[in-house]
Each structure stands twice: as structure tokens, then as C-alpha cells.
mmCIF file of the N, C-alpha and C atoms, coordinates in Angstrom:
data_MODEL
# 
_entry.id   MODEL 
# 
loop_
_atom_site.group_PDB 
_atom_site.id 
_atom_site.type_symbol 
_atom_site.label_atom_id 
_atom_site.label_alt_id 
_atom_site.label_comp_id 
_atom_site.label_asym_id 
_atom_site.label_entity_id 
_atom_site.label_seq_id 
_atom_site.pdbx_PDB_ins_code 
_atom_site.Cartn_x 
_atom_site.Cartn_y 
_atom_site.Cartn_z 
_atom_site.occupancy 
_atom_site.B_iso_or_equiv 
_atom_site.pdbx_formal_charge 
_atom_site.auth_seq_id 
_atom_site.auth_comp_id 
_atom_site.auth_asym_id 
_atom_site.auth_atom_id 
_atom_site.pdbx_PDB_model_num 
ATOM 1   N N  . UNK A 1 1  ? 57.450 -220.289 74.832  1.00 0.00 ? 1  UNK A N  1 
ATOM 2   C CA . UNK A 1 1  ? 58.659 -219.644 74.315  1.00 0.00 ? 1  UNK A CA 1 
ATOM 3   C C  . UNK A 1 1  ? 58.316 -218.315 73.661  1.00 0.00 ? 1  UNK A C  1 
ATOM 4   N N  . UNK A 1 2  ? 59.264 -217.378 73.849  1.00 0.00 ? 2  UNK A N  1 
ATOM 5   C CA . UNK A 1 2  ? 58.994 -216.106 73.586  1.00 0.00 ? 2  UNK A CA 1 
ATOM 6   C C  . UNK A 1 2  ? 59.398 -216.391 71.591  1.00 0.00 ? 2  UNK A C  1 
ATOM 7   N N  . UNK A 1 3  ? 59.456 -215.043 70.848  1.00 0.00 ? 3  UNK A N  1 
ATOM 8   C CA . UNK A 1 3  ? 59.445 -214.797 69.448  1.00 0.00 ? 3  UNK A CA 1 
ATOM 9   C C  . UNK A 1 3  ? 60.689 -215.384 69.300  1.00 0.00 ? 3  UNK A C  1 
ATOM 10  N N  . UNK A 1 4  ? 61.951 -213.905 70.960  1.00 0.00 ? 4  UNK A N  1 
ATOM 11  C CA . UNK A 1 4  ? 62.986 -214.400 70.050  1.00 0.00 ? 4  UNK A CA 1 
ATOM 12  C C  . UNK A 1 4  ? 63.895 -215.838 70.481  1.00 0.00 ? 4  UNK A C  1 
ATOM 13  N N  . UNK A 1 5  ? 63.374 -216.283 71.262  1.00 0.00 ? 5  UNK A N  1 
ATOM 14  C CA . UNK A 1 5  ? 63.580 -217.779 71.648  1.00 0.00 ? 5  UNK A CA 1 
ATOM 15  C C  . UNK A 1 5  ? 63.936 -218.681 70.058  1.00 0.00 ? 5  UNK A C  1 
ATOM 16  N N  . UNK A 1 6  ? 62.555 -218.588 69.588  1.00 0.00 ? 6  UNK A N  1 
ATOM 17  C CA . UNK A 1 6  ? 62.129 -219.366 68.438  1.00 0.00 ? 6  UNK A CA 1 
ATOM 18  C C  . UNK A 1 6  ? 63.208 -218.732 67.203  1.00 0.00 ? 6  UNK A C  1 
ATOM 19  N N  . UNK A 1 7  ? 63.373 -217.619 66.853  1.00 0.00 ? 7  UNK A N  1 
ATOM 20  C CA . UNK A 1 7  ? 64.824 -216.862 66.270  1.00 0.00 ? 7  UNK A CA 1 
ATOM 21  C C  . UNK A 1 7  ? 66.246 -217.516 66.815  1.00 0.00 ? 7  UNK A C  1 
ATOM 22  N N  . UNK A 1 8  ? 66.413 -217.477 67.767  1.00 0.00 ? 8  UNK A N  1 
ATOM 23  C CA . UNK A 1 8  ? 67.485 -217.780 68.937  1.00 0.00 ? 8  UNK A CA 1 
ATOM 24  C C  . UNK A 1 8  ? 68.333 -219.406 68.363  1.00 0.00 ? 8  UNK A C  1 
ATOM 25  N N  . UNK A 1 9  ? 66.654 -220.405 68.403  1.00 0.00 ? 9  UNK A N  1 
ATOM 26  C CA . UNK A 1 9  ? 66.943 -222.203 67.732  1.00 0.00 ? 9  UNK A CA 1 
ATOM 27  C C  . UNK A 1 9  ? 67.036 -221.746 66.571  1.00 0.00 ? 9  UNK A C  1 
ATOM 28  N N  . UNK A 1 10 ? 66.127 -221.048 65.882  1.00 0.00 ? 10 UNK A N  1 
ATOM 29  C CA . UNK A 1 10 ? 66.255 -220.985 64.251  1.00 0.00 ? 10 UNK A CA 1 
ATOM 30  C C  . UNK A 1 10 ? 67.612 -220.969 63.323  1.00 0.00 ? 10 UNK A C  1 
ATOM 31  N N  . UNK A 1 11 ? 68.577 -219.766 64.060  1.00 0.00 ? 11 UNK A N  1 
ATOM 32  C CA . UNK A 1 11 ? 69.691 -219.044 63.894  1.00 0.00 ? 11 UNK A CA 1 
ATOM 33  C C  . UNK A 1 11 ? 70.688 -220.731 64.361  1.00 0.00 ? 11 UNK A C  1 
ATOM 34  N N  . UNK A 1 12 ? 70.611 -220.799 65.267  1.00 0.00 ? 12 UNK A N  1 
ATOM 35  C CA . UNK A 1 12 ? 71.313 -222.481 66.017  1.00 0.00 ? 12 UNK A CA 1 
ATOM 36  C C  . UNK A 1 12 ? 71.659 -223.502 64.887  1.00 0.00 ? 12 UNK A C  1 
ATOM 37  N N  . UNK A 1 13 ? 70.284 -223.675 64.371  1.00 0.00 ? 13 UNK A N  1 
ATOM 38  C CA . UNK A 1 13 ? 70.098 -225.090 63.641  1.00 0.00 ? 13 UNK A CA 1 
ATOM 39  C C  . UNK A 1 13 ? 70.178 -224.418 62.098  1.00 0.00 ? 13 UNK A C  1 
ATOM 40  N N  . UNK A 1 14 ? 70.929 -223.222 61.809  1.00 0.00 ? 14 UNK A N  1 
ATOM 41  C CA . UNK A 1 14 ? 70.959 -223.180 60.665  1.00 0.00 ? 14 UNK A CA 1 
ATOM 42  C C  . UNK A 1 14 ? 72.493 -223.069 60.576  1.00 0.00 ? 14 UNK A C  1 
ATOM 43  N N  . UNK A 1 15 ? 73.233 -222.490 62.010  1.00 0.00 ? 15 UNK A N  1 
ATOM 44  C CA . UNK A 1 15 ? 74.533 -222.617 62.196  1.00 0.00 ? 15 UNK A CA 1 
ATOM 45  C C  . UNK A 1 15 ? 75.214 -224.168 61.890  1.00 0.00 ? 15 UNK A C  1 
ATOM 46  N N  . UNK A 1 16 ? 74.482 -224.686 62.518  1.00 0.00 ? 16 UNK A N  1 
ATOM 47  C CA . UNK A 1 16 ? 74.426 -226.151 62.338  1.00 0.00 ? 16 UNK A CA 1 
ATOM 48  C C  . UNK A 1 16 ? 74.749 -227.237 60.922  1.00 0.00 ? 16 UNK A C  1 
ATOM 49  N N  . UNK A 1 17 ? 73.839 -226.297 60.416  1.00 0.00 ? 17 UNK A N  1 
ATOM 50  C CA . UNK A 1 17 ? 73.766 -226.982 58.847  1.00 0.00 ? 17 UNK A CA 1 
ATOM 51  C C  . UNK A 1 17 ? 74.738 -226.413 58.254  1.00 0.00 ? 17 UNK A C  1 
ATOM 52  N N  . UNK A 1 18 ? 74.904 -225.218 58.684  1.00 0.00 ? 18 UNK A N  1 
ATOM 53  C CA . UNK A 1 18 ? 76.703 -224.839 57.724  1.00 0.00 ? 18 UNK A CA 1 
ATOM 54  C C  . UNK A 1 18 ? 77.717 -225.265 58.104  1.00 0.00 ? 18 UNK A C  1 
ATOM 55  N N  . UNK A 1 19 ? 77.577 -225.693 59.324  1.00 0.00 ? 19 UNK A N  1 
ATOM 56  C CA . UNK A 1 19 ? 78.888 -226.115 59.542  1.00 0.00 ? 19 UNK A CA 1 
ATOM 57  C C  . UNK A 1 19 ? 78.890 -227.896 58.764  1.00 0.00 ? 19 UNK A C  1 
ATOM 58  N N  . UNK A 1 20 ? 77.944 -228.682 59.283  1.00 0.00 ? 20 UNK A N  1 
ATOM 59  C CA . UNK A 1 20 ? 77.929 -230.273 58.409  1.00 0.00 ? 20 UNK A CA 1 
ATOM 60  C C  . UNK A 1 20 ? 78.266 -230.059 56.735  1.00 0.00 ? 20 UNK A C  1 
ATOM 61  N N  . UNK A 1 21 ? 77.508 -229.103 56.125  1.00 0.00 ? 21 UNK A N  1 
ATOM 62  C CA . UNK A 1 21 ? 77.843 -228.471 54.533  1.00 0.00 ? 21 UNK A CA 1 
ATOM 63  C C  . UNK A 1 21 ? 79.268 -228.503 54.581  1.00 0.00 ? 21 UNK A C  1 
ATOM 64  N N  . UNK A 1 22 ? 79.892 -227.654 55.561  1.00 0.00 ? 22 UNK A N  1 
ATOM 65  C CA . UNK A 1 22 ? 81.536 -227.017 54.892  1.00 0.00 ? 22 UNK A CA 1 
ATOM 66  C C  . UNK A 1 22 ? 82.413 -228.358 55.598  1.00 0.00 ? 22 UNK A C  1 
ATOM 67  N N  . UNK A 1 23 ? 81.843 -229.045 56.750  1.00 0.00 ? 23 UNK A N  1 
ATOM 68  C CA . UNK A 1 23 ? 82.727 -230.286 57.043  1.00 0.00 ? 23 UNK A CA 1 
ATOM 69  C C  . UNK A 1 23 ? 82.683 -231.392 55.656  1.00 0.00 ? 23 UNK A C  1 
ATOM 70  N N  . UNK A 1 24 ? 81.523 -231.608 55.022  1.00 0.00 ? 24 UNK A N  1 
ATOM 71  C CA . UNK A 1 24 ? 81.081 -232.411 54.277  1.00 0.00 ? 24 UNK A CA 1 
ATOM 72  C C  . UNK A 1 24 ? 82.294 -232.601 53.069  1.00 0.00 ? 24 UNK A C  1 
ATOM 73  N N  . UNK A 1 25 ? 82.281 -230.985 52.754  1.00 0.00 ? 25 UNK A N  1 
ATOM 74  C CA . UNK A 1 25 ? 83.552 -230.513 51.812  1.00 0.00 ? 25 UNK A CA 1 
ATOM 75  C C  . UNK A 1 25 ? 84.671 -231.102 51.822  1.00 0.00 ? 25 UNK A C  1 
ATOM 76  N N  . UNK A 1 26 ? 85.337 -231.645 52.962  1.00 0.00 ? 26 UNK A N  1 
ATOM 77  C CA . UNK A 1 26 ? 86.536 -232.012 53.344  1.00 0.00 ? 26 UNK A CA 1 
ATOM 78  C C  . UNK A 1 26 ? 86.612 -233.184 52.694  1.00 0.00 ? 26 UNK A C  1 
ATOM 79  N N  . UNK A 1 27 ? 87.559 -233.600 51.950  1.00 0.00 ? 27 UNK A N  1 
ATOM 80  C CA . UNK A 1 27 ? 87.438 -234.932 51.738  1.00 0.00 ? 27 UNK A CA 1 
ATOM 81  C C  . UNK A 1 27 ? 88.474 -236.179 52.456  1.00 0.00 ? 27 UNK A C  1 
ATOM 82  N N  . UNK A 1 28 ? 88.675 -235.423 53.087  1.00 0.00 ? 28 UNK A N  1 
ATOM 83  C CA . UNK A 1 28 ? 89.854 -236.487 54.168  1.00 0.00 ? 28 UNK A CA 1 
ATOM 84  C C  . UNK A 1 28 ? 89.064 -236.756 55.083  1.00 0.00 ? 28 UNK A C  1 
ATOM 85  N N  . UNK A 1 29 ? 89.076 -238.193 55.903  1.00 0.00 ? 29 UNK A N  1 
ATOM 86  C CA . UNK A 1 29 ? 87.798 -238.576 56.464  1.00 0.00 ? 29 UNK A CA 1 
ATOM 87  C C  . UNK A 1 29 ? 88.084 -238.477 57.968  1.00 0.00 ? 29 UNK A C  1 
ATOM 88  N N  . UNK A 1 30 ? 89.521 -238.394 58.202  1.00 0.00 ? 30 UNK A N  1 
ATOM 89  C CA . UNK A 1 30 ? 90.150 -238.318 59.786  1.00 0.00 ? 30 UNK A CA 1 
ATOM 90  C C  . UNK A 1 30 ? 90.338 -236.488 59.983  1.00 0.00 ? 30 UNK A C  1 
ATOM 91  N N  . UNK A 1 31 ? 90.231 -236.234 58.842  1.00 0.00 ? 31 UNK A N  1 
ATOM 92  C CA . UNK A 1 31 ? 90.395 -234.419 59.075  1.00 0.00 ? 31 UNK A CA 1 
ATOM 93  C C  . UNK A 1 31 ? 88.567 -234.006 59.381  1.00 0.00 ? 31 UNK A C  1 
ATOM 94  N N  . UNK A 1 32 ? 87.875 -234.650 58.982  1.00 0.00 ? 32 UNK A N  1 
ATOM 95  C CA . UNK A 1 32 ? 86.110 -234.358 58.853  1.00 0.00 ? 32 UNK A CA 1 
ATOM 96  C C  . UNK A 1 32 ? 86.404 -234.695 60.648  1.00 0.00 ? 32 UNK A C  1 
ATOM 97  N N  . UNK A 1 33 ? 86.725 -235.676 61.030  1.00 0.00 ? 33 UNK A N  1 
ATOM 98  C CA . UNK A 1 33 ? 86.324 -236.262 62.390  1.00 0.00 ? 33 UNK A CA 1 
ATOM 99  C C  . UNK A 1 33 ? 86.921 -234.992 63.582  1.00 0.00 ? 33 UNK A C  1 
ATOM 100 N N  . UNK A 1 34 ? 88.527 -235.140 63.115  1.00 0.00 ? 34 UNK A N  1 
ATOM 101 C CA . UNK A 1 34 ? 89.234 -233.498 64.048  1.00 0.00 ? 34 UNK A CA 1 
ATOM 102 C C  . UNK A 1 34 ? 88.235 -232.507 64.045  1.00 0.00 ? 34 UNK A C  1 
ATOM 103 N N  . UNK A 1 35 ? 88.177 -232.034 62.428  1.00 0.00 ? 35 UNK A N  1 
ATOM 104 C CA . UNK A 1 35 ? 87.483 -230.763 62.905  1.00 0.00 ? 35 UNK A CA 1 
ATOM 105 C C  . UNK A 1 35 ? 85.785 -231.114 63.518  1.00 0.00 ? 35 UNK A C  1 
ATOM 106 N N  . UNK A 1 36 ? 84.677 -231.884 63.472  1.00 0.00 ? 36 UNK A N  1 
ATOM 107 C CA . UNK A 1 36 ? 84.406 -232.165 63.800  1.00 0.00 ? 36 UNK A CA 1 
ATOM 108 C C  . UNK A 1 36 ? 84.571 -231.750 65.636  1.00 0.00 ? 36 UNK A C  1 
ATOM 109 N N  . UNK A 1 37 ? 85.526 -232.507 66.108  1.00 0.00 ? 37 UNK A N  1 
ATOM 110 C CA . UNK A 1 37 ? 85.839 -232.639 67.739  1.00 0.00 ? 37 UNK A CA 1 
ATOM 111 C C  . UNK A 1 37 ? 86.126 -231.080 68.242  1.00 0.00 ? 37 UNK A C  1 
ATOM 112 N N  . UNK A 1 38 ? 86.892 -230.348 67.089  1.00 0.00 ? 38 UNK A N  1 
ATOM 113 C CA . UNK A 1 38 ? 87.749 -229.668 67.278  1.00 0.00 ? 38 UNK A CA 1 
ATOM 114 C C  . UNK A 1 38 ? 86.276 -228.258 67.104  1.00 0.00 ? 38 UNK A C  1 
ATOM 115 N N  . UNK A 1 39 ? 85.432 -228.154 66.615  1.00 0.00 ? 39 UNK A N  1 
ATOM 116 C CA . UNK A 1 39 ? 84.084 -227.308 66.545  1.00 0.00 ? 39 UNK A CA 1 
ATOM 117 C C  . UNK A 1 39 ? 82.898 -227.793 67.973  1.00 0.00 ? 39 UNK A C  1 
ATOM 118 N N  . UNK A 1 40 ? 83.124 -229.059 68.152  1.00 0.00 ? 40 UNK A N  1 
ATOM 119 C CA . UNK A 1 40 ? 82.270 -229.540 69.388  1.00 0.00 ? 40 UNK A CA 1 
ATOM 120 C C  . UNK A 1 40 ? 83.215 -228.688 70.555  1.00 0.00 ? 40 UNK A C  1 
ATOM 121 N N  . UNK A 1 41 ? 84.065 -228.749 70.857  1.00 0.00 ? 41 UNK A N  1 
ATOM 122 C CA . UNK A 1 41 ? 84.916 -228.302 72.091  1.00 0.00 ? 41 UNK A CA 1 
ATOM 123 C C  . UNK A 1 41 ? 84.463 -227.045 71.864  1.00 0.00 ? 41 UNK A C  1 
ATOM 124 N N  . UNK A 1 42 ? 84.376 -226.191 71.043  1.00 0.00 ? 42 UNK A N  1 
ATOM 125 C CA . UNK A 1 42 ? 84.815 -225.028 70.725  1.00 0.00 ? 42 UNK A CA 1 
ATOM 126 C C  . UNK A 1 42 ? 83.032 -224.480 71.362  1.00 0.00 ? 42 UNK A C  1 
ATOM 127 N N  . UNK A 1 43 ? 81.978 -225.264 71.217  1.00 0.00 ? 43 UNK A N  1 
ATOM 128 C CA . UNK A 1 43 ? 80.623 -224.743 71.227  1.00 0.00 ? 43 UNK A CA 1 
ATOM 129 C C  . UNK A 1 43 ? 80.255 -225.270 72.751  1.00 0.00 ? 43 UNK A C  1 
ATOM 130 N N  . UNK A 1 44 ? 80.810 -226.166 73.686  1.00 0.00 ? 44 UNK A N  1 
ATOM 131 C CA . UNK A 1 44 ? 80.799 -226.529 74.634  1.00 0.00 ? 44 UNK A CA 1 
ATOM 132 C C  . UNK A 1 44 ? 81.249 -225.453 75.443  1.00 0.00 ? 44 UNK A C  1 
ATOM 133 N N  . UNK A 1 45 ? 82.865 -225.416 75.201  1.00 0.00 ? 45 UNK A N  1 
ATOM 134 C CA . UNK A 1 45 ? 83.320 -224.070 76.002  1.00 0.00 ? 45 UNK A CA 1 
ATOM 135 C C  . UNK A 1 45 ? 82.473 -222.674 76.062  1.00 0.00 ? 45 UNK A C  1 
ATOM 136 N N  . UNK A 1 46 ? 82.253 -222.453 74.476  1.00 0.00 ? 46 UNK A N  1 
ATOM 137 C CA . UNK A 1 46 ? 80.957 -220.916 74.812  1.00 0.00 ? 46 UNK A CA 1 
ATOM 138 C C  . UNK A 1 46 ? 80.337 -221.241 75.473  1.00 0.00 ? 46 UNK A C  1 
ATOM 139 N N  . UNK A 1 47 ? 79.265 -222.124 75.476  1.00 0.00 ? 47 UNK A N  1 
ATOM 140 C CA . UNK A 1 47 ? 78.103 -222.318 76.274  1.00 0.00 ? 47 UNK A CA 1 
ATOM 141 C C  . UNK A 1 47 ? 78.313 -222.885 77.776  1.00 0.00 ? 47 UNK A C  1 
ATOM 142 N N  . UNK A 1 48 ? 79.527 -223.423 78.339  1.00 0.00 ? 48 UNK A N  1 
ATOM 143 C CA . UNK A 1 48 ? 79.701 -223.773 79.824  1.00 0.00 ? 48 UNK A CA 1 
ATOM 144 C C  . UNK A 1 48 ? 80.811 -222.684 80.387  1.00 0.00 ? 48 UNK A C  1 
ATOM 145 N N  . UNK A 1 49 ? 81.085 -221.893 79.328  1.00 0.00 ? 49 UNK A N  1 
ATOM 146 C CA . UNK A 1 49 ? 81.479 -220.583 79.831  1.00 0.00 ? 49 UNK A CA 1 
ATOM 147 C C  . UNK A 1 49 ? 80.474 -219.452 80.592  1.00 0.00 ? 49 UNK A C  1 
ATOM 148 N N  . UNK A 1 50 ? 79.149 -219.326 79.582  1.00 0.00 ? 50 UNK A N  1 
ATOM 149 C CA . UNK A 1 50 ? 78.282 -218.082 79.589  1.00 0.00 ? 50 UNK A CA 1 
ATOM 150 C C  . UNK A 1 50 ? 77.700 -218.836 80.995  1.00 0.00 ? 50 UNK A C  1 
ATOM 151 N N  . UNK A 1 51 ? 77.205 -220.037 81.202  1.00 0.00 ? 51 UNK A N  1 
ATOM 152 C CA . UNK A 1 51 ? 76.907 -220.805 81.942  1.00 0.00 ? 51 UNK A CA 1 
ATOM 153 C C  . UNK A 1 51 ? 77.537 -220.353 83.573  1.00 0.00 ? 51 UNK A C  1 
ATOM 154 N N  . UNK A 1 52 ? 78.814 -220.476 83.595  1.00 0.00 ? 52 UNK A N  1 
ATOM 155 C CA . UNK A 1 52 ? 79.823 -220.172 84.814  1.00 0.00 ? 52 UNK A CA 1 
ATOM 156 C C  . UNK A 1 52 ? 79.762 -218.589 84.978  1.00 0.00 ? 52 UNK A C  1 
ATOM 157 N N  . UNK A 1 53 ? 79.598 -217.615 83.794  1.00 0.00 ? 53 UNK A N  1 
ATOM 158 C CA . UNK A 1 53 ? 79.675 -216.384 84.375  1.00 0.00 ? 53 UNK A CA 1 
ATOM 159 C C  . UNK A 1 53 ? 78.300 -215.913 85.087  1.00 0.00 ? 53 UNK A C  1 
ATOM 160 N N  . UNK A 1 54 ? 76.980 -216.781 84.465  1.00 0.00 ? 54 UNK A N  1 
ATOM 161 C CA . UNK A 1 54 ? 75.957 -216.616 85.360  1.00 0.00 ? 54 UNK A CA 1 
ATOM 162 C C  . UNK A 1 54 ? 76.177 -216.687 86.529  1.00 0.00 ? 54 UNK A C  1 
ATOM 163 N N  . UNK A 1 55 ? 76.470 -218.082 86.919  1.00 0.00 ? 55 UNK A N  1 
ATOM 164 C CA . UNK A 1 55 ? 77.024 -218.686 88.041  1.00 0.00 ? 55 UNK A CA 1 
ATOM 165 C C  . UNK A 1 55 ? 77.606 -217.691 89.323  1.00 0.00 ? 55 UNK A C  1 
ATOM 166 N N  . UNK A 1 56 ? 78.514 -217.570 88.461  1.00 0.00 ? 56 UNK A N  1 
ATOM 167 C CA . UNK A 1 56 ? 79.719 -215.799 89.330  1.00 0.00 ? 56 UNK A CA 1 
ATOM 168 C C  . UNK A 1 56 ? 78.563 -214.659 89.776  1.00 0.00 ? 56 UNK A C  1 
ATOM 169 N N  . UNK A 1 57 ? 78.196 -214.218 88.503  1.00 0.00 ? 57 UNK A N  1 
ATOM 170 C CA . UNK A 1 57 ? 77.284 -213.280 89.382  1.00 0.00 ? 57 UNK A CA 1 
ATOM 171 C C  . UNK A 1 57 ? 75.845 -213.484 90.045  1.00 0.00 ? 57 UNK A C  1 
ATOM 172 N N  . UNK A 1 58 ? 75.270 -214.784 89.900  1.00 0.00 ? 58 UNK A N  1 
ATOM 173 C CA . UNK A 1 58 ? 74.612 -214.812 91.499  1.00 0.00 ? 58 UNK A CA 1 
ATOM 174 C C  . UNK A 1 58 ? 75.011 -215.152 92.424  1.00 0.00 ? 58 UNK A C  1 
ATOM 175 N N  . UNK A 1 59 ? 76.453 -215.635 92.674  1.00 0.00 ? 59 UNK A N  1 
ATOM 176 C CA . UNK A 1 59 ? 77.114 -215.786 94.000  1.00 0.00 ? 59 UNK A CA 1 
ATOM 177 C C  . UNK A 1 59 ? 77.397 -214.811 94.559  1.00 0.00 ? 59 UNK A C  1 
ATOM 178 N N  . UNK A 1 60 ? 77.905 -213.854 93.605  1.00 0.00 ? 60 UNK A N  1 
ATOM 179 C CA . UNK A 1 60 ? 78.318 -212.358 93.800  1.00 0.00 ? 60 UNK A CA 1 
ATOM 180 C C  . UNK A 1 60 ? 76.973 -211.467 94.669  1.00 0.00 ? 60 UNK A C  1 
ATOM 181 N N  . UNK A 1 61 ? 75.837 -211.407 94.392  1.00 0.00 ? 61 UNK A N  1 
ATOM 182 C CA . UNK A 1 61 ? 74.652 -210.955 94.186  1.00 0.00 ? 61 UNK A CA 1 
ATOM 183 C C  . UNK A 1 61 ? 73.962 -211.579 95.879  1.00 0.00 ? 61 UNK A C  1 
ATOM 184 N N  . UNK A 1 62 ? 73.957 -212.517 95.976  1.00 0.00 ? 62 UNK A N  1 
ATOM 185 C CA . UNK A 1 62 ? 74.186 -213.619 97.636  1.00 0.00 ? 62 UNK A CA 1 
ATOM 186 C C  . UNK A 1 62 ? 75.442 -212.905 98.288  1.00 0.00 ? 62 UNK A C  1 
ATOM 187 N N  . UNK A 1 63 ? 76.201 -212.992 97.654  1.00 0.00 ? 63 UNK A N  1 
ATOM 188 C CA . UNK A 1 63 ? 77.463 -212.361 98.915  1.00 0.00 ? 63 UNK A CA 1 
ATOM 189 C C  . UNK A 1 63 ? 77.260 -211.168 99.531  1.00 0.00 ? 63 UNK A C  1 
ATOM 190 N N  . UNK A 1 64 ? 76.743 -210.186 98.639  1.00 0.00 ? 64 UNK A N  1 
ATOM 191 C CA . UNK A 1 64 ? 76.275 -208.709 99.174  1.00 0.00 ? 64 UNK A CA 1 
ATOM 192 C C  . UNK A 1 64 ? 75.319 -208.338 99.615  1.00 0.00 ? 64 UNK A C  1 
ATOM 193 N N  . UNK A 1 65 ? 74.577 -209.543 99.126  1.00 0.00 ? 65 UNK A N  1 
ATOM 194 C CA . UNK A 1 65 ? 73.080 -209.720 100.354 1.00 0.00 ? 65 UNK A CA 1 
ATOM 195 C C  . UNK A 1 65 ? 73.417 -210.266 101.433 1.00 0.00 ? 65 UNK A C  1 
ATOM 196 N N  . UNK A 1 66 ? 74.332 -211.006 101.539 1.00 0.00 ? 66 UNK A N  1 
ATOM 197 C CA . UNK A 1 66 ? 74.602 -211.525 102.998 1.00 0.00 ? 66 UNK A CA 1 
ATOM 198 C C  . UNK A 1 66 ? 75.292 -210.015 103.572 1.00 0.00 ? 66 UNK A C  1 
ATOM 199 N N  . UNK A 1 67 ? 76.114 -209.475 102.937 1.00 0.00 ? 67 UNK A N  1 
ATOM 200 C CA . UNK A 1 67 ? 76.842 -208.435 103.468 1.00 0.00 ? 67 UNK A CA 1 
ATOM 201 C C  . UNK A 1 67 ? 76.185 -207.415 104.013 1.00 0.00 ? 67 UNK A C  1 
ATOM 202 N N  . UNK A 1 68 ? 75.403 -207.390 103.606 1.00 0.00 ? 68 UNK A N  1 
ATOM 203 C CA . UNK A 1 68 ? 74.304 -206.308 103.561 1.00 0.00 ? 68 UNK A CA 1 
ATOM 204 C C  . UNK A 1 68 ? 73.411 -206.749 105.374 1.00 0.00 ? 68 UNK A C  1 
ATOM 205 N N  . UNK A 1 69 ? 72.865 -207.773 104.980 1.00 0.00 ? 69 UNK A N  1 
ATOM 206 C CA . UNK A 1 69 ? 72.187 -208.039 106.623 1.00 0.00 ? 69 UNK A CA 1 
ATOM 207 C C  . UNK A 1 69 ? 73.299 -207.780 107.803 1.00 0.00 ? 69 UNK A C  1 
ATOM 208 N N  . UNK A 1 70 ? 74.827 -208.488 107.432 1.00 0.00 ? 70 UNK A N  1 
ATOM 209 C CA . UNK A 1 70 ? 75.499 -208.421 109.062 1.00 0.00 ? 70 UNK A CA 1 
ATOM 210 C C  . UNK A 1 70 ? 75.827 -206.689 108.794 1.00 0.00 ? 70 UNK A C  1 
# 
């Protein structure tokens, strides 16, 4: 793993801990669980978003290489 790899988790798992801290705060125990669900969705979508736009542009990147040979 490169430097900023190791920066990259560092920054992650400290995001992490603020968010359990400020859920912790809550003292309603079905509102801890929502937001909870409601921060998981939210970090899924970024990341199977950035995921799909990779996706797009190496299909993109194949298409014009194919275009390119005929």
C-alpha cells in the first residue's frame, strides 16, 4: 500500500468514530437504529456509485477501441 492509501483508511476509520460518538448522543434508541440505516445507505450509494462510473468509462474506453479497429 502506497502512503496515501494508509491516509485514505486512516481518514475512513476516524470518519467512523465520529459518526458512532454523535449517534451515541442520541438518546432515543429506534432514532440511533434509523439514523444508523439511514448513514449506511448513504456510504453504500457513494461508494457503488464511484464504483459504476468506473464501470462507464471503461466500457466507454472498449467501445472506441472497438471503433477504432472497424
Amino acid at each position: 500500500m502506497r502512503f496515501y492509501e494508509y491516509f485514505y483508511v486512516l481518514s475512513l476509520a476516524l470518519l467512523i468514530n465520529l459518526i458512532i460518538i454523535i449517534i451515541q448522543l442520541i438518546p432515543n434508541m429506534t432514532l440511533q437504529i434509523l439514523v444508523w440505516i439511514v448513514i449506511t445507505l448513504m456510504l453504500l450509494m457513494a461508494f457503488l456509485g464511484n464504483d459504476f462510473k468506473d464501470l462507464m468509462k471503461k466500457n466507454e474506453k472498449k467501445a472506441q477501441s472497438l471503433n477504432n479497429v472497424n
